[in-house]
N, C-alpha and C positions, 0 to 999 in steps of 0.2 A: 598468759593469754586469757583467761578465766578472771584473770585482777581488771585487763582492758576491756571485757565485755560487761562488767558489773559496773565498770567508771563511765563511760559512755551511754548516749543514751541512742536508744534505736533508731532508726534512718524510716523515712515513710514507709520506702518500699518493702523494707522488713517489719515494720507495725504493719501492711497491707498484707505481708506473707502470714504472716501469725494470727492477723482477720480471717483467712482463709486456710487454717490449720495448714500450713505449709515451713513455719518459720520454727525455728529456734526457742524452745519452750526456757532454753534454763537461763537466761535474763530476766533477772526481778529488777525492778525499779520503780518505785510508785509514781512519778512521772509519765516513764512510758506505759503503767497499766492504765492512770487515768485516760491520754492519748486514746491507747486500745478502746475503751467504754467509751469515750466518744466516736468513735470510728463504728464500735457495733450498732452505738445507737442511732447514728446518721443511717447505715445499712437498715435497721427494722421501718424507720420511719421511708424511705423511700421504695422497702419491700409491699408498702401497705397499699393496694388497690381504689382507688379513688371511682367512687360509684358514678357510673356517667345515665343520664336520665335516659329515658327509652324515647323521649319528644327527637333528643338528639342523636340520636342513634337514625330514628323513621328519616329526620329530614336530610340525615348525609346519605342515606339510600336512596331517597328520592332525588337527589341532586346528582346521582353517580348515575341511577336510570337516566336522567334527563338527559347528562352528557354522553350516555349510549346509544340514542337516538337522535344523536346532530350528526350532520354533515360534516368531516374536517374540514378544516377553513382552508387549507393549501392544498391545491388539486393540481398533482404531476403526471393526469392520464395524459396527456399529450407528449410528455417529454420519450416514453418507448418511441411512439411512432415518428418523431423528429427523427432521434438517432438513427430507426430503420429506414426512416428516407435518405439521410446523409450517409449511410451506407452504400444504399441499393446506386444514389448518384456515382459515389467514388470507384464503386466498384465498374457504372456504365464506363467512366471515364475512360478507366483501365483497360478495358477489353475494346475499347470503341478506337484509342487512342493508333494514331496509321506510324506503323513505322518508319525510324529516321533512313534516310536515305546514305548508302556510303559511296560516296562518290570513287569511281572507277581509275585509277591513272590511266591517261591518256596513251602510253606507250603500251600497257597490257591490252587496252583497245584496238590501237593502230596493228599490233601485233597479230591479233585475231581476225581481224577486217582484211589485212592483207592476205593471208592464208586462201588459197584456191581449191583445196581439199578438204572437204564439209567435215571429212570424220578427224582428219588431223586436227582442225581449226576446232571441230568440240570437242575433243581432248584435252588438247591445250588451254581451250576456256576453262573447261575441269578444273584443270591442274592450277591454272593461276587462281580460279576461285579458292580453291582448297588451300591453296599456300598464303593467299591473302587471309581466306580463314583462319589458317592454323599460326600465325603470325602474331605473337605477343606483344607485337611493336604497336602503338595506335596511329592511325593515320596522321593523326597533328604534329608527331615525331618528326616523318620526313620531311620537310623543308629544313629543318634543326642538320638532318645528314648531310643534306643539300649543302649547307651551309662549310660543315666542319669537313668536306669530303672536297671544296672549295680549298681550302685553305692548306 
C-alpha cells in the first residue's frame, strides 16, 4: 500500500488538502512537491491586498448616498388598497346576496291550506318543514322517484 502511494502521484484534492495542513504528509514526490509550491504560491499572491485609492472609495460613497435619496421607480402603494376594496366588495356581495328560494311541493301546501284547525294546520306546517328540512334527499331528486316509483 505504501509502494502505490509513493508510485502515484497526488489528485488535486489531496495537493489542496496538504495546502491546508489537512492531507497526508508521508508522500514524497518531487512532482507533486513542485505542484504544492505552485499551489502556495498562487495562495500568497492572491492573499496580497490590492491598495484601492481613497478618490474611489469618496465616489462609491457618494454614489450609494445618491441612491439613498431616490425615490424607487416601482410604486405598489395602491396595490394594499385595491385588494382591500376587492375584499370589502366580495365580502358586500356575500352578506347582501337574497337567498335561493325552495320551492314548496304542492301537495304539502294543499295539505296545510285545507286544514280548518289553525293549531293542527301549524303543526303540521311544522312538521313538514322540519321533515323537508331534515331530509337528505335534494329537491332535484324527486322527479327521478317520480319517475322509478312509475315504473
Amino acid at each position: 500500500m505504501n509502494r502505490h502511494l509513493t508510485d502515484a502521484h497526488l489528485s488535486d484534492d489531496q495537493l489542496i488538502d496538504r495546502l491546508y495542513g489537512m492531507g497526508d504528509p508521508a508522500h514524497q514526490c518531487a512532482e507533486c512537491d513542485r505542484r504544492l509550491r505552485g499551489l502556495e504560491q498562487r495562495r500568497a499572491e492572491i492573499a496580497v491586498a490590492t491598495p484601492v485609492s481613497g478618490d474611489f472609495l469618496a465616489a462609491q460613497r457618494r454614489g450609494i448616498y445618491s441612491r439613498l435619496g431616490q425615490r424607487p421607480k416601482v410604486q405598489l402603494s395602491w396595490a394594499p388598497a385595491t385588494v382591500a376594496a376587492l375584499c370589502l366588495a366580495i365580502a358586500g356581495l356575500l352578506v347582501l346576496r337574497t337567498p335561493e328560494r325552495v320551492p314548496v311541493p304542492s301537495a304539502a301546501v294543499s295539505q296545510v291550506v285545507s286544514r280548518t284547525d289553525t293549531t293542527a294546520a301549524d303543526a303540521q306546517l311544522f312538521s313538514d318543514v322540519y321533515a323537508m328540512e331534515q331530509s337528505s334527499e335534494p329537491l332535484a331528486a324527486a322527479p327521478i322517484h317520480a319517475l322509478i316509483e312509475e315504473n
